[in-house]
Structures are given as structure tokens and as C-alpha cells.
C-alpha positions in Angstrom: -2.7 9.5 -6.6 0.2 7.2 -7.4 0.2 7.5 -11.8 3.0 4.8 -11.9 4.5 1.9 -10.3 6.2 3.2 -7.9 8.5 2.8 -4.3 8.6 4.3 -0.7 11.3 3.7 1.5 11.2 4.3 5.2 8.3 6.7 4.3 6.3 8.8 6.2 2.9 9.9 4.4 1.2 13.3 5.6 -1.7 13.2 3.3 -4.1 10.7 1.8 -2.9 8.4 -0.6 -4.4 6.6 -3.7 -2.8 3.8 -5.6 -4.5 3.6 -9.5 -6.1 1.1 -11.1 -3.4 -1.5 -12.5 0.0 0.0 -10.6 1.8 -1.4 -7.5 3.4 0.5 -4.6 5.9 -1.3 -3.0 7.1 -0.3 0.4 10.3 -1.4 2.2 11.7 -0.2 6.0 8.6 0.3 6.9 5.4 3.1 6.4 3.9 5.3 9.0 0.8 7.4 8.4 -0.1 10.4 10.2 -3.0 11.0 12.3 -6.0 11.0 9.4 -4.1 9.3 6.6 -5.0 6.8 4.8 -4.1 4.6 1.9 -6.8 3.5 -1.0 -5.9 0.7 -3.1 -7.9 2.2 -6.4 -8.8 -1.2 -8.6 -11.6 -0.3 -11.4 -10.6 -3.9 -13.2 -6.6 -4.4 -13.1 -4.8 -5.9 -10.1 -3.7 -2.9 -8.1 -0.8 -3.8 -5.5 0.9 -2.6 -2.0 3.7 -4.9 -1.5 5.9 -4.8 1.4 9.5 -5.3 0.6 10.3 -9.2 -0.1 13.8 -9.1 0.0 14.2 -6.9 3.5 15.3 -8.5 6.3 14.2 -6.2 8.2 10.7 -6.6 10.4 8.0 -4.6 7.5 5.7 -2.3 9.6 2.6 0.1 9.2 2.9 2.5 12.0 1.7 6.0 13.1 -1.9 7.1 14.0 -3.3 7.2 10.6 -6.7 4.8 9.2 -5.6 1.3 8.3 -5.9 0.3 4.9 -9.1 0.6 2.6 -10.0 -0.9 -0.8 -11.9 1.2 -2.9 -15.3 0.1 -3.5 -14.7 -0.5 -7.2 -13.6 -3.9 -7.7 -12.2 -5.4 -4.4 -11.1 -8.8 -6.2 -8.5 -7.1 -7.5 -7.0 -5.1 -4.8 -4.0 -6.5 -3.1 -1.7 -6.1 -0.4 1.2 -8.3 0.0 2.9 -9.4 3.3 7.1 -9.2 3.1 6.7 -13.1 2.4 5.1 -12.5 -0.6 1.8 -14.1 0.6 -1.6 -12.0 0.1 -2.6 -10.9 3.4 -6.3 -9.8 1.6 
């Protein structure tokens, strides 16, 4: 579980991942998740953030063989994930 903001670059994630209530993780050159991985974004009240790299040029990417993303079923109104244009993309 991520316990602070925090940032992955050109990352590769083995294992299940959980972003806490109230921090961001912001990813730039890309993420791939191995087969069975997958992200939580972990709201219980504060916005809780993955943001793709807004100053990369480069094309921002979720790869690999791993589950697409899933907000936790604690407060979904505040669980975000950012596009590299800055726009929510849910």
C-alpha cells in the first residue's frame, strides 16, 4: 500500500498495489502490470489520485497482462485517475 504521495517511472509492478485514502501516485513513461496485478485506488473520504505524467511528451501507457484498474468500493466519488492531459478519465 502506497503510505505517501508518491512516483513510478517506467515501472513494472509484480504485485498488487493499493493507493491510500487521500495520496496520489503519479506515473510517467508508462506502467505495465504483470499477469494478476492490479491497482486499487483506496478512497474512504479524501480524493485519492493516479495521474499519468502531464508534462511527458511521451505517449502514457498501461501495458502487460495484469487486471485493469479498480476503485475500491469505499467511496468511488473520490477516486481518480487522470489522463496525461490532465482531464479525469473516471
Amino acid at each position: 500500500m502506497l503510505a505517501s504521495n508518491g512516483e513510478l517511472i517506467h515501472y513494472t509492478l509484480a504485485s498488487n498495489f493499493t493507493i491510500g485514502n487521500g495520496l496520489t501516485l503519479s506515473v510517467g513513461n508508462g506502467l505495465t502490470l504483470n499477469a494478476g496485478v492490479s491497482i486499487t485506488i483506496a478512497s474512504t473520504g479524501a480524493a485519492t489520485t493516479l495521474s499519468f505524467d502531464q508534462n511527458s511528451f511521451a505517449p502514457q501507457t498501461i501495458g502487460g497482462a495484469g487486471q485493469s484498474f479498480s476503485p475500491a468500493p469505499h467511496s468511488p466519488a473520490n477516486d481518480k485517475l487522470f489522463s496525461a492531459n490532465g482531464r479525469r478519465a473516471w
